[in-house]
C-alpha positions in Angstrom: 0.0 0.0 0.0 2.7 2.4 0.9 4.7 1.5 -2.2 1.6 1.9 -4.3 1.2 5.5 -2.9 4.6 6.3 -3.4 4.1 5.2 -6.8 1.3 7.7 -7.4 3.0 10.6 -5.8 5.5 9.9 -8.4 4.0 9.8 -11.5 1.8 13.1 -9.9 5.5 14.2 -9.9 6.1 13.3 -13.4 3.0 14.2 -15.2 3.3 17.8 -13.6 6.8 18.6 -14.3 6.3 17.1 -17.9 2.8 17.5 -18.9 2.3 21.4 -18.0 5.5 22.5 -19.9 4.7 20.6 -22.7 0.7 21.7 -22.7 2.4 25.6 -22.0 5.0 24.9 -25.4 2.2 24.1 -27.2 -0.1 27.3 -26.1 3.0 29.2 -26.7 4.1 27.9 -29.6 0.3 28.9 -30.9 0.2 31.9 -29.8 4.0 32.5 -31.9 2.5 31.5 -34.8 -0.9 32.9 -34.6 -2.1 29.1 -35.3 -3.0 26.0 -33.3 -2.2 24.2 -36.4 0.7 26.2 -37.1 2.2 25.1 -33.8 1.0 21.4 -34.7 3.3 21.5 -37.5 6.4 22.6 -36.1 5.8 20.2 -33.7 5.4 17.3 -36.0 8.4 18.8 -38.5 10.7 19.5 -35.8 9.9 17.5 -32.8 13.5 17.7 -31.7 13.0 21.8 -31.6 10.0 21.7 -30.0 11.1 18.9 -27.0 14.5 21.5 -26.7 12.1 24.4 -26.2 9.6 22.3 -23.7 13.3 21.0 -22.1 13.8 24.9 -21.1 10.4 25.5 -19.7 11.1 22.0 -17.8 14.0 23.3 -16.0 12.8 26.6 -15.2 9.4 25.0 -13.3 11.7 22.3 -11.8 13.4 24.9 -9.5 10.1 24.7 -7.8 11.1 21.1 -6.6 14.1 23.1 -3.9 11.1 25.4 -2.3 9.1 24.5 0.5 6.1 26.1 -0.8 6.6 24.1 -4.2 3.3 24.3 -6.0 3.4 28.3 -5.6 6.6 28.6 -7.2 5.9 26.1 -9.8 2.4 28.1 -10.8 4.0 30.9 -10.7 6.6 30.0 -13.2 4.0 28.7 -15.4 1.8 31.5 -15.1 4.9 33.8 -15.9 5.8 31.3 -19.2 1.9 32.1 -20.3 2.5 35.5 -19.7 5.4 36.0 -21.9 3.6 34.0 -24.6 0.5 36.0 -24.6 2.2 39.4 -24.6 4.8 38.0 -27.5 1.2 37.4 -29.0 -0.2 41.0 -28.5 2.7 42.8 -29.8 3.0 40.8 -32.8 -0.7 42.6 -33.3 1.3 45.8 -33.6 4.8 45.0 -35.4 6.7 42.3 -37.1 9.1 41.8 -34.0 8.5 39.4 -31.5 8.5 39.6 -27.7 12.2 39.9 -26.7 13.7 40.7 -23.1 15.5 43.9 -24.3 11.5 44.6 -24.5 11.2 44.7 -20.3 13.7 47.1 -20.4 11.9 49.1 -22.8 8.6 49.8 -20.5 9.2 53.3 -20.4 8.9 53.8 -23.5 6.1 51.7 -24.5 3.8 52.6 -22.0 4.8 56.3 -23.6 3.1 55.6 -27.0 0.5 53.0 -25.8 -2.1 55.2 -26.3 -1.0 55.2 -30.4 -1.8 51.7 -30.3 -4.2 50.8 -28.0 -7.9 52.8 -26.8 -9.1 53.3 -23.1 -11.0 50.1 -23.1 -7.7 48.4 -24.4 -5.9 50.1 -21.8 -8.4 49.1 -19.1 -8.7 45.6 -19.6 -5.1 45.1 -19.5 -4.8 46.7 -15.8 -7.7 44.4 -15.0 -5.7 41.6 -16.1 -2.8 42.4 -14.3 -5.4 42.7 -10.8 -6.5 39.7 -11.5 -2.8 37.8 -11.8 -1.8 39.5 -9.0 -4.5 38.8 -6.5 -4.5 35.4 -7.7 -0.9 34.8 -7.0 -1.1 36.2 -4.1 -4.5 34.0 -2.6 -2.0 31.1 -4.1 0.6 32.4 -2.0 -1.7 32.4 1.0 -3.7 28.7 0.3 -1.2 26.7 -1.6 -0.1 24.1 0.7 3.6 24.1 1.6 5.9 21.3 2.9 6.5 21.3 6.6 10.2 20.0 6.0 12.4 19.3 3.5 14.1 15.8 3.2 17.7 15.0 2.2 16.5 12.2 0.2 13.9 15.1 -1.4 17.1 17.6 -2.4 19.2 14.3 -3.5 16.2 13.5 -6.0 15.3 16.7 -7.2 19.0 17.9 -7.7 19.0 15.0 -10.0 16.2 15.7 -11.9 16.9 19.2 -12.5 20.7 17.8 -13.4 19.2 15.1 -16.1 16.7 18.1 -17.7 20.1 20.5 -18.0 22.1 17.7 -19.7 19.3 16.9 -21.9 19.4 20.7 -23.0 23.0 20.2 -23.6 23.0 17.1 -25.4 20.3 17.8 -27.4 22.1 21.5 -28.7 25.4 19.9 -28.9 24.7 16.5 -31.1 21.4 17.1 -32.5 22.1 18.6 -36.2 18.4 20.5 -35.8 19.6 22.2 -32.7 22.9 22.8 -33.5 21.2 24.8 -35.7 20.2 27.4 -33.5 21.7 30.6 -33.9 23.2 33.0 -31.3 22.9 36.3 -33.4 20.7 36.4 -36.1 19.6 39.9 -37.9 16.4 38.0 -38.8 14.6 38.1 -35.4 11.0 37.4 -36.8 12.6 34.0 -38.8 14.5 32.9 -35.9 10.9 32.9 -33.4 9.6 30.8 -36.2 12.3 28.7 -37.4 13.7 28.2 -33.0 10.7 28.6 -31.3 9.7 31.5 -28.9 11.2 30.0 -25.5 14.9 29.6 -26.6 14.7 32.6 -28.8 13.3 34.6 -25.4 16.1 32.9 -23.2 18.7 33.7 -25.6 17.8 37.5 -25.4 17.8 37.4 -21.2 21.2 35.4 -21.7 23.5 37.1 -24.5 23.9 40.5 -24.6 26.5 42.5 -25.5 29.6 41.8 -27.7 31.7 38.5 -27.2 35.1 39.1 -26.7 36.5 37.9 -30.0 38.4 34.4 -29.8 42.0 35.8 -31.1 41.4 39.5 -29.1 44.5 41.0 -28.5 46.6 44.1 -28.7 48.4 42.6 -31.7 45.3 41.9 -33.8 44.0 44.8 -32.9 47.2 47.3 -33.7 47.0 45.0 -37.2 43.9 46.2 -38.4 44.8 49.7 -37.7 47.7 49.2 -39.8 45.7 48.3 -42.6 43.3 51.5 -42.7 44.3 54.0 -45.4 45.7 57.1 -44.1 43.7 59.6 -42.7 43.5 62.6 -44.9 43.1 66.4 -44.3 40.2 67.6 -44.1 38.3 69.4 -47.2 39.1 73.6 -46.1 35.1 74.2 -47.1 33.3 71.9 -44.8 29.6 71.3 -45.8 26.8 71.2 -43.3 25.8 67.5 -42.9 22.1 66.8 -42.5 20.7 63.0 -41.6 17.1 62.4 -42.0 16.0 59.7 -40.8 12.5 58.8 -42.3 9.9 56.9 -39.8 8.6 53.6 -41.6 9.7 54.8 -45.0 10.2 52.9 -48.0 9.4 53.0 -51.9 5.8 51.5 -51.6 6.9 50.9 -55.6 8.5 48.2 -54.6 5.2 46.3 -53.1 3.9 44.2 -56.2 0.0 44.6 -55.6 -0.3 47.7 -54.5 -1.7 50.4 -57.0 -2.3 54.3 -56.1 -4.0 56.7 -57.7 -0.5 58.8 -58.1 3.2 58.9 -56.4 2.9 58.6 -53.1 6.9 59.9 -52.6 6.9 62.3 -55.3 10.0 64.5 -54.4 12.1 61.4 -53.3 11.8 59.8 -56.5 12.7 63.2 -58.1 16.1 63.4 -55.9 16.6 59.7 -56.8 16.3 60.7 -60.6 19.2 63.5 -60.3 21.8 62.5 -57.3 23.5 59.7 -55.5 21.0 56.9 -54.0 20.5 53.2 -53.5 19.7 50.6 -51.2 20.4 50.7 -47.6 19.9 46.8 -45.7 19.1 47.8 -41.9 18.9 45.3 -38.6 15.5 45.4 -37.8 11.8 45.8 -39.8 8.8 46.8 -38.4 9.7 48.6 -35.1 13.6 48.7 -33.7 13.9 52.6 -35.1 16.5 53.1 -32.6 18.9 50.0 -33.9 18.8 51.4 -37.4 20.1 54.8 -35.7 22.7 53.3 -33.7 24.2 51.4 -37.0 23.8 55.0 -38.7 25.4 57.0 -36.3 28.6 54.7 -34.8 29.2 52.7 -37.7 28.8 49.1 -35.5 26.8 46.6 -37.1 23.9 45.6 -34.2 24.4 42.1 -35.4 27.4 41.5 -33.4 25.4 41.9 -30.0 23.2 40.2 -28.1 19.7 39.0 -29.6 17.5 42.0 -30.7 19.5 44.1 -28.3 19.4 47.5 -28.1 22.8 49.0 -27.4 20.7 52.4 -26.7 19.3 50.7 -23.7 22.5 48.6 -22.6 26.5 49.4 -23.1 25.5 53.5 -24.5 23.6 54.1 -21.2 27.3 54.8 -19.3 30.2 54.1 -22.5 31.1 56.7 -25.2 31.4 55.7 -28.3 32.8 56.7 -31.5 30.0 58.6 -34.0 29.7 60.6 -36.3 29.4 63.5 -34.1 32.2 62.7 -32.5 34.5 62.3 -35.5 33.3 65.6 -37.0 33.4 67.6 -33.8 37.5 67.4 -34.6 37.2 69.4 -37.4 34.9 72.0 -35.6 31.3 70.7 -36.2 28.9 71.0 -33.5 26.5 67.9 -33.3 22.1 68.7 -33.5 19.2 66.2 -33.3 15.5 67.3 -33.8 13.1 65.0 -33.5 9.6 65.8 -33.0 8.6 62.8 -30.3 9.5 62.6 -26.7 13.1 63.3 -25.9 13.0 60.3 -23.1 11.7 58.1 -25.9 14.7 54.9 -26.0 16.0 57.2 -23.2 17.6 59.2 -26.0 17.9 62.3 -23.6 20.7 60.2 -22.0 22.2 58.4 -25.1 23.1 61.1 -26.7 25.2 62.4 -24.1 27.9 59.2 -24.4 27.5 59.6 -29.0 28.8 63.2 -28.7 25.5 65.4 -30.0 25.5 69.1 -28.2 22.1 70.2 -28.8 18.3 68.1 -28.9 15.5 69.1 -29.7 12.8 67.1 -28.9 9.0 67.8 -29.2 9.1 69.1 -26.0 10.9 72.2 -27.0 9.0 73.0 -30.4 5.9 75.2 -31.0 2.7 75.0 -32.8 3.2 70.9 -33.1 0.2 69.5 -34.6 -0.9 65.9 -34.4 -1.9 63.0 -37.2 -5.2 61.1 -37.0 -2.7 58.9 -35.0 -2.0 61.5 -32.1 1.9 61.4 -33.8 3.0 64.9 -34.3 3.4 65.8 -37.8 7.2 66.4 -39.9 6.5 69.8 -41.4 7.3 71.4 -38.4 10.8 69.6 -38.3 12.1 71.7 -41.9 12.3 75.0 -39.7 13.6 73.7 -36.8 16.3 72.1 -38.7 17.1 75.3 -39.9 17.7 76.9 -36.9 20.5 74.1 -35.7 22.3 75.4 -38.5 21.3 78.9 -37.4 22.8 78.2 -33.9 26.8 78.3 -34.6 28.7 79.7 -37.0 30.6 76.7 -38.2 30.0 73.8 -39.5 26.9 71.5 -38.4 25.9 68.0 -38.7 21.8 67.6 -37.9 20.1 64.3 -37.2 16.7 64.7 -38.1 14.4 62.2 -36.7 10.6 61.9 -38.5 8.2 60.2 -36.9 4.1 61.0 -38.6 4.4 57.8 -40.6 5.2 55.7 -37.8 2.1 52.8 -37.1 -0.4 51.9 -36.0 -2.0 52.4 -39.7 -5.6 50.2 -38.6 -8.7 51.9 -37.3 -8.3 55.1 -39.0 -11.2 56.8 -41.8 -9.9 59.6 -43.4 -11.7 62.2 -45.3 -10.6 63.9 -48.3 -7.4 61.7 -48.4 -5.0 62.5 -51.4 -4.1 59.2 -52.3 -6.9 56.7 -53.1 -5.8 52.8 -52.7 -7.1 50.9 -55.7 -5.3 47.9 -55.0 -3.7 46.6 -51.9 -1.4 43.7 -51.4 -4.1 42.5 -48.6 -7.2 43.6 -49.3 -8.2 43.1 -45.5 -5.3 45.8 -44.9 -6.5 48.2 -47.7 -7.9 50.8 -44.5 -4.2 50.5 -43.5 -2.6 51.3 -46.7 -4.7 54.0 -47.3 -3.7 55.5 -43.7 -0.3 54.9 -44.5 0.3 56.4 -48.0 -1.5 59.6 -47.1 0.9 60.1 -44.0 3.8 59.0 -46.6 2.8 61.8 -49.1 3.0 64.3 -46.6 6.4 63.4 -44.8 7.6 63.8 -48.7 6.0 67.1 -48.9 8.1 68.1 -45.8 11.5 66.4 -47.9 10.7 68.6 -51.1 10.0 71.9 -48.6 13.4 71.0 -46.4 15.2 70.9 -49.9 13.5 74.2 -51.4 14.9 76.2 -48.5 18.7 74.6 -48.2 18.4 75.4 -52.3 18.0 79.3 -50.6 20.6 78.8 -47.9 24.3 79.9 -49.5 25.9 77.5 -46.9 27.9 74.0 -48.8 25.2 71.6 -47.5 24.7 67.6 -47.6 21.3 65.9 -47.2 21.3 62.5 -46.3 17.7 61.1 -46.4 17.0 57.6 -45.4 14.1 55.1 -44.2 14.5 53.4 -40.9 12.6 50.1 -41.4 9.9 49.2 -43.4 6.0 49.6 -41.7 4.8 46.9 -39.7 1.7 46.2 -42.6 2.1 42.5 -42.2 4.2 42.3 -45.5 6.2 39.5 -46.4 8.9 39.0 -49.1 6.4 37.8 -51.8 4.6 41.3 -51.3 8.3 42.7 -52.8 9.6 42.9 -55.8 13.1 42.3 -54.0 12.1 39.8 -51.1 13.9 41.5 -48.8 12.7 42.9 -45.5 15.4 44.8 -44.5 15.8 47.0 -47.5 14.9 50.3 -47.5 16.5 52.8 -49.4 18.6 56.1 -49.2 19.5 59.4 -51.4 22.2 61.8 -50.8 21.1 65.6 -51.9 23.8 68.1 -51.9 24.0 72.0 -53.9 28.0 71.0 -54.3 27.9 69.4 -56.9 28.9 65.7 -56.3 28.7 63.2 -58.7 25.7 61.0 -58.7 26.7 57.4 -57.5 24.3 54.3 -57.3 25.4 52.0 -53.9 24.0 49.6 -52.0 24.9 49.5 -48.7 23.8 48.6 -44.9 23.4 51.6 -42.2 26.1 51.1 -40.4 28.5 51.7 -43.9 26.1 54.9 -44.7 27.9 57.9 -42.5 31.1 56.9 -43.5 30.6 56.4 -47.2 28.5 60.0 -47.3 31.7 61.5 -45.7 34.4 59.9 -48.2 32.5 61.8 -51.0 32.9 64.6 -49.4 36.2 64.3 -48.7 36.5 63.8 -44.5 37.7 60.6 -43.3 38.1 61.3 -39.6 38.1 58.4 -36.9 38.9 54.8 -37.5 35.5 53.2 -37.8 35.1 55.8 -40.8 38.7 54.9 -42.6 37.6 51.4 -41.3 34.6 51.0 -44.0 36.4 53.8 -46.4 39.4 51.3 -46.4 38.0 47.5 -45.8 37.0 45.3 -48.8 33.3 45.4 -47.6 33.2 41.7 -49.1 36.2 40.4 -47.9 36.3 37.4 -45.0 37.7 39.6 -42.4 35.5 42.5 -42.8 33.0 42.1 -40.5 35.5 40.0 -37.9 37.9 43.1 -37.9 34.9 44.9 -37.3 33.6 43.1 -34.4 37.1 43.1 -32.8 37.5 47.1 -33.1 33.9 46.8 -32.0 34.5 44.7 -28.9 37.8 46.7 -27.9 36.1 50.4 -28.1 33.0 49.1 -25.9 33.9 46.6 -24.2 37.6 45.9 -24.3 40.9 47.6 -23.4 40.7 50.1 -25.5 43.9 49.2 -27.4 43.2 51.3 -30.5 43.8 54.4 -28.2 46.5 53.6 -25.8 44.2 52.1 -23.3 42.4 55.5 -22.6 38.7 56.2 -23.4 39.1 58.3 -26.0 35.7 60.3 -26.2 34.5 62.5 -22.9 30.3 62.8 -22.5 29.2 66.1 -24.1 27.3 68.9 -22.3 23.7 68.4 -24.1 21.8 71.3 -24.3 18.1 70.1 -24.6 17.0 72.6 -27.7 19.2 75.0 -29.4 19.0 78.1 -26.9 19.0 78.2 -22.7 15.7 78.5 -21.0 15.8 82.1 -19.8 13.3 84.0 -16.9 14.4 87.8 -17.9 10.9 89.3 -15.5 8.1 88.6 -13.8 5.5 91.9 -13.7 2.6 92.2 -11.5 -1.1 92.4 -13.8 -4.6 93.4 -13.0 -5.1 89.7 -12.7 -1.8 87.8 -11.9 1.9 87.7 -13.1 3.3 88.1 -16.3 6.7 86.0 -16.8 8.4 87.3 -19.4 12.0 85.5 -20.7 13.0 82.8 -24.2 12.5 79.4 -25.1 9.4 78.7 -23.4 7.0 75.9 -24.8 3.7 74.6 -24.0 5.7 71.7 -21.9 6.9 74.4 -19.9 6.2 74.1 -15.7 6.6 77.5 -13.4 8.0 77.1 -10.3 8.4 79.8 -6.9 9.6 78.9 -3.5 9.7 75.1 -4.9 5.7 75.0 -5.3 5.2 74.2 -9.2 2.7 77.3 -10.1 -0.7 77.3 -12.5 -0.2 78.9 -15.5 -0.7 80.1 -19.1 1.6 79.3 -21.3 1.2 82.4 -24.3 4.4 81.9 -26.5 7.8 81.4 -26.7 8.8 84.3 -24.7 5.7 84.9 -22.0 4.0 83.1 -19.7 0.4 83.8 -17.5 1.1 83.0 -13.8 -2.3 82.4 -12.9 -1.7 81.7 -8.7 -1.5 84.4 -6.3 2.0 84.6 -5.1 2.5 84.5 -1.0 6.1 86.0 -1.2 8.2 85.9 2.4 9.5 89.2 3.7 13.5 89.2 3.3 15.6 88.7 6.5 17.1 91.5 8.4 19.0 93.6 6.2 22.8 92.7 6.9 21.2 89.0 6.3 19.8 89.6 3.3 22.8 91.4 1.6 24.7 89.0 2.7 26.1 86.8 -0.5 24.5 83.3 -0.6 26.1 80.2 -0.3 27.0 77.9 -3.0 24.6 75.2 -3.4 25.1 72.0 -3.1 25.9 69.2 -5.7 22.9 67.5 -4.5 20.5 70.8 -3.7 18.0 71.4 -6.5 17.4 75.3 -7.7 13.8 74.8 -7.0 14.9 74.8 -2.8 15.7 78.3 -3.4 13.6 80.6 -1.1 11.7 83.3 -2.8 13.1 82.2 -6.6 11.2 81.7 -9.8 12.2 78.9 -11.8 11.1 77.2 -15.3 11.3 73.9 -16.3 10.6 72.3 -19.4 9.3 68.4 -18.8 8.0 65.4 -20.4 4.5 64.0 -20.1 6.0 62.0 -18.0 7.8 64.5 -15.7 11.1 63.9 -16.6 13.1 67.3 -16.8 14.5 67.8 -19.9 15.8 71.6 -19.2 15.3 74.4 -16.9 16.6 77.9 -16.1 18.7 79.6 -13.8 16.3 81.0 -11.0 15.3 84.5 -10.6 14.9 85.7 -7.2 11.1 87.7 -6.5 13.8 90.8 -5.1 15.3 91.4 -8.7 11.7 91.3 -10.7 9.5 94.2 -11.5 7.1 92.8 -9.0 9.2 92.5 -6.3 10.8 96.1 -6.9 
């Protein structure tokens, strides 16, 4: 009898720590695909994949077996696998991307632009879903029974079984051909969920980030591949002004086979492609990932050599500098702009950019008289003029990152009068809505490229415009829908009123900057001569890469001595200081009166945040009665005021007015120097 009922509790043991995670594969597996019967066929094509994957989930519930309360840990592992499966699920809704850890670290920003994507109700339910887990985790918590004490014999067992489900994990990836298979960096992410599976895909991303440090790393190998760049040469005496642009979800819709418009929906790009230098340009990512495309754009790195769908913008840029374009050109006395009319903590870029060299950003915090898509996105025209005034800003040279974002998704859900474009075929006609949304905010992005060129045509400044798309829209399209096949196109044209020779090239984003700036003569920093040098076909190309790569990141810095060779910059958020020149007493409250003030802009006096009126770009309407404090004595209040502290914040300064500009989400993004209530007209 006893035997019998130790017999029982075993196979309970068995058929829970092998039946859930295969039942939880196959839901996940499901949800991957979008198909119960696409999951059935994997699983009958690729059994070995799909008992490697169910392996993972194995081991991860089995570290229930070492808890005392063992069935709250293994639910809640299980719950957590479902989790991950059903949000992989809902963002595949949205892009072409799957679920990835780099995406946890990404909340911020996601919960930034969720109302683009999702409605109130949406929104709602999802909070209500999360109640629900959490309350019932935590009644689990509470009723799930839990073992009184734990047995050697208990930890003896269960150490084993967790030690035969690891060597089966290893065994299987290291002698079946299937698994060995699997791939640790892919630039495909969406073909490696479906080809992998979403569990080892998903644990790859928690596990490999970075760079690897290259097997034959060394001071040697490195020194050698410097010693192969082509010299660097002087620097043209007539430097050009340098514009990216770098164009949200933009790509030839030409190039879609069954889609017919009633006219161009790019007209001025095709005209630039017609008379100046253009081509292809293959980026990392399709569908979403904007920032990846940046980061190849802007250092020259290829994102391929670091962890799965990483992005080094949330990861090794937060706190390392790196070389750029920015950098490179600020030798030869550029100063470094990005406008971008989105939030400037979007991918944290407020902190990014410090560590890539830029010294000024605009984001859409520190623009005027923004107006909004059917989407909510703020539309491009107004970024022509503000890219105007970075060059306004100095009187040297400038490089300008312009960063579009109107076409960006969702395109579904949307009915537009009095569009411009009419749809008369799409390549889904389930999708034809979709297009139609999507071409109409195509044409006018275009309208904002021909009006950008009209007035640098007007400017008498040498100028380059480098125009480019970042990833193609996440409209469900596959390679049969191209007349390429290939996802990861996009395509580029270099503008430029010097005269350059038209050149057709394809090339990826991370060879664009550095090609763009041997035409025009500049060949500064070694990632540039790197690519201006290499045979980009070659064997070594991208392994010399990696290893200059690895040792500017991550490594000993070899190529410069051992020292970091680039300092943070001082980033100025918007091309001029907030400035508070007077506050005046009115009938009916305060005017402030002072320069680069926005409707983001927050008041601020004797550290309580004031209402207000914001009226333009140089007043404001304090609305609040202000309770000012009578000064100290007179010798105390002559008396010169301490320094603050590193840690004290300007808004702890008694009697003081101060302005800060802040995200929606709070963040500050700038502010001025305070203005004490003695040195205003009101306080006179």
């Amino acid at each position: 009898m006893e035997k019998k009922k130790q017999w029982g509790k075993f196979l309970n043991y068995v058929l829970r720590y092998t039946g859930v995670p295969v039942l939880l594969e196959l839901v996940i597996e499901s949800l991957n695909r979008k198909s119960v019967m696409g999951c059935i066929q994997y699983m009958l094509e690729r059994p070995l994949l799909f008992i490697f994957n169910t392996l993972i989930i194995m081991l991860t519930v089995s570290i229930a077996l070492f808890f005392k309360r063992e069935i709250f840990v293994f639910t809640t592992i299980s719950v957590i696998w479902l989790i991950f499966g059903i949000v992989n699920f809902v963002i595949l809704q949205f892009r072409v991307t799957p679920f990835s850890a780099v995406d946890i670290t990404l909340l911020e920003s996601a919960i930034s632009v969720s109302e683009h994507y999702l409605n109130a109700l949406n929104i709602a339910m999802i909070f209500l879903a999360a109640i629900l887990v959490v309350v019932s985790i935590i009644c689990l918590y509470r009723k799930a029974p839990k073992h009184t004490h734990t047995t050697q014999k208990k930890i003896i067992v269960s150490g084993i079984a967790v030690s035969l489900i690891a060597f089966a994990i290893f065994f299987l990836r290291h002698e079946s051909g299937s698994v060995q298979a699997l791939a640790t960096n892919y630039t495909n992410i969406s073909e490696a969920y479906e080809n992998y599976g979403f569990v080892y895909c998903f644990t790859n991303s928690i596990l490999d980030t970075g760079i690897g440090e290259p097997e034959d790393y060394s001071e040697e190998r490195v020194a050698g591949i410097l010693n192969n760049l082509p010299e660097e040469k002087a620097a043209p005496e007539k430097k050009p002004n340098v514009i990216f642009i770098q164009l949200e979800s933009f790509f030839d819709v030409d190039e879609l086979k069954n889609l017919k418009l009633s006219e161009d929906a790019i007209p001025n790009f095709h005209k630039l492609q017609e008379k100046y230098s253009n081509g292809l340009l293959t980026v990392p990512t399709v569908g979403a990932g904007t920032v990846n495309t940046e980061f190849e754009v802007l250092t020259g790195m290829s994102q391929r050599d670091f962890g799965t769908s990483e992005y080094p913008y949330k990861t090794v840029l937060r706190n390392t500098t790196s070389e750029s374009i920015c950098y490179d050109l600020k030798k030869l006395g550029y100063q470094s702009h990005c406008v971008h009319n989105n939030e400037g903590t979007f991918y944290g870029r407020n902190k990014v950019f410090v560590n890539l060299g830029f010294d000024t950003f605009t984001s859409m915090e520190f623009m005027n008289e923004l107006e909004d898509n059917p989407n909510g996105w703020k539309k491009d025209a107004i970024l022509t003029d503000e890219i105007l005034d970075t060059l306004d800003s100095t009187k040297g040279p400038d490089f300008t990152l312009g960063i579009t974002v109107q076409s960006h998704g969702k395109y579904q859900g949307f009915e537009i009068e009095n569009t411009r474009l009419q749809v008369l075929q799409a390549p889904d006609e389930e999708l034809k809505e979709a297009y139609s949304y999507y071409v109409n905010q195509l044409y006018e992005v275009d309208q904002m490229i021909g009006d950008l060129v009209h007035a640098l045509e007007q400017r008498k400044e040498d100028t380059v415009l480098v125009l480019y798309g970042d990833h193609l829209p996440s409209l469900d399209i596959k390679k049969e829908d191209l007349h390429d096949s290939n996802l990861y196109q996009t395509q580029y044209v270099v503008w430029d009123n010097m005269g350059l020779s038209q050149k057709e090239k394809n090339i990826a984003s991370y060879q664009l900057y550095s090609e763009v700036l041997k035409r025009i003569g500049i060949s500064e920093g070694n990632i540039t001569r790197f690519h201006q040098g290499a045979g980009w076909k070659t064997k070594t190309y991208h392994e010399d890469l990696k290893v200059l790569e690895y040792d500017m990141l991550y490594g000993e810095n070899y190529a410069f001595q051992g020292q970091k060779p680039y300092q943070p910059t001082e980033l100025l958020m918007g091309t001029e200081p907030i400035e508070i020149k007077d506050v005046e007493k009115k009938d009916l409250g305060y005017l402030l009166t002072g320069s680069g003030f926005t409707p983001y802009v927050h008041v601020f006096f004797d550290g309580e945040e004031l209402e207000i009126e914001w009226i333009d770009v140089e007043h404001i309407e304090i609305l609040d009665e202000i309770e000012y404090e009578e000064e100290e004595p007179e010798e105390e209040a002559d008396a010169s005021p301490e320094p603050l502290e590193p840690e004290e914040e300007k808004e702890d300064i008694p009697n003081a007015f101060l302005v800060q500009i802040q995200s929606d989400g709070g963040t500050v993004l700038g502010e001025s120097e305070v203005l004490l209530w003695k040195d205003t007209s009101a306080g006179k």
